[in-house]
C-alpha positions as CSV (number, residue, x, y, z in Angstrom):
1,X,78.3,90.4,244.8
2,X,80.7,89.6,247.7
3,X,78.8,89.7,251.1
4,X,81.7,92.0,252.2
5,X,80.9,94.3,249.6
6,X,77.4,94.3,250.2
7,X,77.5,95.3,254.4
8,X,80.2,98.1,253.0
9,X,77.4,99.2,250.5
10,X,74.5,99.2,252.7
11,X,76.4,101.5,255.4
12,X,76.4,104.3,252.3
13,X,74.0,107.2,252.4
14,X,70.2,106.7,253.1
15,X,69.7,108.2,249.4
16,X,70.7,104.9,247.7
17,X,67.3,103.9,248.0
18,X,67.2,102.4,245.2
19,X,70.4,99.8,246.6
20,X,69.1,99.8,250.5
21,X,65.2,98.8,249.3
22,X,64.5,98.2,245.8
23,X,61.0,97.0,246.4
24,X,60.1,100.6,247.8
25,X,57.8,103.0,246.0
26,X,60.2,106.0,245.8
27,X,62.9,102.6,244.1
28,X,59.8,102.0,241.9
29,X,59.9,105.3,240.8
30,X,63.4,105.6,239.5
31,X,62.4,102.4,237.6
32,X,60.1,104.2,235.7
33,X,62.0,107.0,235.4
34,X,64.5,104.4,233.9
35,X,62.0,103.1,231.6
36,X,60.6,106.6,230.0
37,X,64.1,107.4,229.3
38,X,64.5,104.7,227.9
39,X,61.2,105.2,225.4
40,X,63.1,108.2,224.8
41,X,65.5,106.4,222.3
42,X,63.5,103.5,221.1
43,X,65.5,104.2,217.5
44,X,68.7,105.0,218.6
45,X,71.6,104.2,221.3
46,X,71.5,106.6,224.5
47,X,75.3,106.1,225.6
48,X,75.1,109.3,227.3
49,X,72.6,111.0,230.1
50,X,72.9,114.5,232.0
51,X,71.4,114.9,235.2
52,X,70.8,118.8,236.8
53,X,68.8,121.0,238.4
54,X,67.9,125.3,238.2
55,X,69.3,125.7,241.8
56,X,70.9,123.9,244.6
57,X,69.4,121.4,247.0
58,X,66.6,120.6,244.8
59,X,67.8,116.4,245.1
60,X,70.2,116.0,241.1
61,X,73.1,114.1,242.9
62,X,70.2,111.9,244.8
63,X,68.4,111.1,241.4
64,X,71.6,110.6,239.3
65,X,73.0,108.3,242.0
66,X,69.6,106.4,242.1
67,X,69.3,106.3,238.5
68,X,72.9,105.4,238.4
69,X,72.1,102.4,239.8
70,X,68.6,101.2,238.7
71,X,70.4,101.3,235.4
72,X,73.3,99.5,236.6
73,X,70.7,96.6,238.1
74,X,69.2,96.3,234.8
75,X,72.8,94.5,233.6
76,X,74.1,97.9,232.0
77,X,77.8,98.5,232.7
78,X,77.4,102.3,234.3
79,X,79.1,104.9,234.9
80,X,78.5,108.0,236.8
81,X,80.8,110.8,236.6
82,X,80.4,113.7,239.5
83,X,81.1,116.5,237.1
84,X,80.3,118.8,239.9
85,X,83.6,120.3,240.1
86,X,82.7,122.8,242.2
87,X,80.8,121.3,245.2
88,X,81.2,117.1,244.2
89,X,79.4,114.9,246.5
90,X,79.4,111.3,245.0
91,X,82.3,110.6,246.9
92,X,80.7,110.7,250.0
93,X,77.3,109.1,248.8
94,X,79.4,106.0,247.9
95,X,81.8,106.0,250.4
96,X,85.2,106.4,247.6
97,X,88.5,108.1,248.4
98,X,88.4,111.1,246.1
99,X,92.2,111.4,245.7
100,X,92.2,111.7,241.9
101,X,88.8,111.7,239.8
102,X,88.0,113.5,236.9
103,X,89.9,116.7,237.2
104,X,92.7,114.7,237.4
105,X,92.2,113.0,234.0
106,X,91.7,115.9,232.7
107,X,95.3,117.6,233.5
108,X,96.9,114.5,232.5
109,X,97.9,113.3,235.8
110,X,95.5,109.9,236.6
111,X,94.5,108.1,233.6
112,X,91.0,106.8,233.5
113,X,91.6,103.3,234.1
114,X,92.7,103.8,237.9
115,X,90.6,107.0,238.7
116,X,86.9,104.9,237.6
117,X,86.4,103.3,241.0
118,X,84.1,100.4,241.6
119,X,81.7,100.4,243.6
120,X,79.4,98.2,246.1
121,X,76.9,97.6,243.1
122,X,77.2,95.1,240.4
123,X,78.1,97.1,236.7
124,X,78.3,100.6,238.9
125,X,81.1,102.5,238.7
126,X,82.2,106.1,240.1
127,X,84.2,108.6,238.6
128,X,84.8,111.3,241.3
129,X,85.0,114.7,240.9
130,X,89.1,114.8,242.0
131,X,90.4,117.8,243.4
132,X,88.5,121.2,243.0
133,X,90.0,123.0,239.8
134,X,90.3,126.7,239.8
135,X,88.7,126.5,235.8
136,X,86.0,123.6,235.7
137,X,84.4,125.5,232.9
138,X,87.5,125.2,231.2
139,X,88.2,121.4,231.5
140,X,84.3,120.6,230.5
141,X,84.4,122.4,227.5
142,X,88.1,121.1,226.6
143,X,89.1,118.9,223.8
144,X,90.8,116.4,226.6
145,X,87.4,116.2,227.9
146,X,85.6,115.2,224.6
147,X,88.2,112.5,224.4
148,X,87.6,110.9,227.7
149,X,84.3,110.8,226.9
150,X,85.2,109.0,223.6
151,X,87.2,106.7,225.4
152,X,84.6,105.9,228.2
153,X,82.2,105.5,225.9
154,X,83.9,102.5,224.4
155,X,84.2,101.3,227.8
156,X,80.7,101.3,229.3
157,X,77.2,101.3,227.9
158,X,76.0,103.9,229.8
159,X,77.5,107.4,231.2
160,X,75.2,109.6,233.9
161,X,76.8,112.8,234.8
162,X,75.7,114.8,237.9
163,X,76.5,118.3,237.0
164,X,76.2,121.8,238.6
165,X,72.8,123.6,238.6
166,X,72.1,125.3,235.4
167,X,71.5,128.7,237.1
168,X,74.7,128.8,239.1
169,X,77.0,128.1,236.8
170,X,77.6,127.6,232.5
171,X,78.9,123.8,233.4
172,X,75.7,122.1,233.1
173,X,75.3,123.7,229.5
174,X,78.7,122.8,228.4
175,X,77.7,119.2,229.1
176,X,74.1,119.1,228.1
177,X,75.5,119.6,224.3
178,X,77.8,116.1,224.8
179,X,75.4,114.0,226.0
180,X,72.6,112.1,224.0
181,X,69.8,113.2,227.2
182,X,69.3,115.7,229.9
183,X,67.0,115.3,232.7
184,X,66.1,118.2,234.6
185,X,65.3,117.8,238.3
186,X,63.1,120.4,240.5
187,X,61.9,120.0,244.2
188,X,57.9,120.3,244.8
189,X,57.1,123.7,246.8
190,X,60.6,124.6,246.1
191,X,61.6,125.6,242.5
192,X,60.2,128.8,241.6
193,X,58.0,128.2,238.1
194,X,60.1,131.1,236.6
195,X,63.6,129.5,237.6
196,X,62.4,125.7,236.2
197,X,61.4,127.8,233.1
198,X,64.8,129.6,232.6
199,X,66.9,126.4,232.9
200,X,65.0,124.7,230.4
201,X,65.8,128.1,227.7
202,X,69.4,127.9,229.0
203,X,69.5,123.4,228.3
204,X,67.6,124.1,224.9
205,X,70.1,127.2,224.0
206,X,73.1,125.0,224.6
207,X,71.3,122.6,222.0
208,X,70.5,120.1,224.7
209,X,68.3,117.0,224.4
210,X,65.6,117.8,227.5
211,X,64.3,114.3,227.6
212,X,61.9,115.4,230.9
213,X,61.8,116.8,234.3
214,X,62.0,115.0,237.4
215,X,59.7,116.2,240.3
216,X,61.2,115.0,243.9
217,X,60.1,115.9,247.5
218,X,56.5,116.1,246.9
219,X,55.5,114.2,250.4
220,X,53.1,111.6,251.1
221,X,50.5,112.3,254.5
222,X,53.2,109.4,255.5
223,X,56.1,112.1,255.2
224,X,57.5,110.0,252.5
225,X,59.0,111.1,249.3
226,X,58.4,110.2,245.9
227,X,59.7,111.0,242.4
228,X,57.5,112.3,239.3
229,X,58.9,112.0,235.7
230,X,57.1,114.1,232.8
231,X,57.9,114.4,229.1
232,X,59.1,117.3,228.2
């Protein structure tokens, strides 16, 4: 990686743990997260991996981003797609213009090759979420949108997608039936029992693959976080 790529990297959001101190626990972590999914598919090819939440705040975009790139670090060409189209953030984790992303492949009017963006990260790539779309339900669950995934599939080896929570909105389940995985984030002392259990009937009613759950802002005595994966 070009040094000048690097400093512009390392000035990105503290959440890139994973990038700013690989050798920390909480990077550790996302390692093994990255290595039970990966146990997950020991007999077939995961091209494919969805990455929500029940409700807001509860840390998707941090672990897809971080997952994103332990992935990405293991010599996998990645891509992550914000398919939040309704409040996108990996533009501003990685620091990427968010002119035309993914809503605008989707109406015809980027094509995929110039809206995939690269990033600071070797095999890391970023497909914004392009401008908000009055009809993201729509695009998901469109015919366009099973093509582009087609097409980037032939592209990259693997495809992370940081989607909406599953209680908000029906996005999440439009994607979970695409992808080959879902992983289903909830924050400790935060996530009510009764909202993690309702998202998991929603994923498994929209024929999802729940590959696990990923528990995140359970704190240390040092007021550090770290992140828990469990089999489904």
């Amino acid at each position: 990686m070009a040094v000048s790529n690097r400093k512009k990297f390392q000035k990105m959001e503290r959440n890139l743990i994973t990038f700013e101190d690989p050798k920390s626990p909480i990077s550790e972590q996302y390692r093994t997260i990255r290595t039970n999914i990966q146990f997950s598919f020991i007999d077939e090819t995961m091209r494919s991996l969805m990455v929500t939440s029940a409700g807001p705040a509860e840390g998707k975009s941090t672990t897809a981003a971080n997952l994103a790139v332990v992935f990405a670090q293991q010599g996998k060409k990645v891509l992550l797609i914000d398919a939040d189209l309704r409040k996108p953030t990996a533009h501003y984790t990685f620091r990427l213009n968010n002119y035309a992303g993914l809503t605008s492949v989707l109406t015809h009017s980027s094509s995929l090759s110039s809206a995939c963006q690269e990033t600071g990260a070797e095999n890391l790539y970023v497909l914004t979420s392009g401008p908000i779309p009055p009809n993201p339900a729509e695009l998901l669950s469109s015919k366009t949108m099973d093509n582009c995934l087609r097409e980037l599939q032939s592209e990259f080896d693997l495809i992370i997608f940081d989607t909406p929570p599953v209680l908000a909105v029906t996005d999440a389940q439009i994607l979970a039936n695409k992808c080959d995985g879902t992983i289903l984030v909830v924050a400790s002392g935060k996530t009510e029992i009764a909202a993690a259990v309702k998202a998991k009937e929603l994923l498994e009613a929209a024929n999802a693959k729940l590959l696990g759950v990923v528990l995140n802002q359970r704190k240390h005595r040092e007021g550090q976080h770290y992140y828990y994966y469990e089999y489904k």
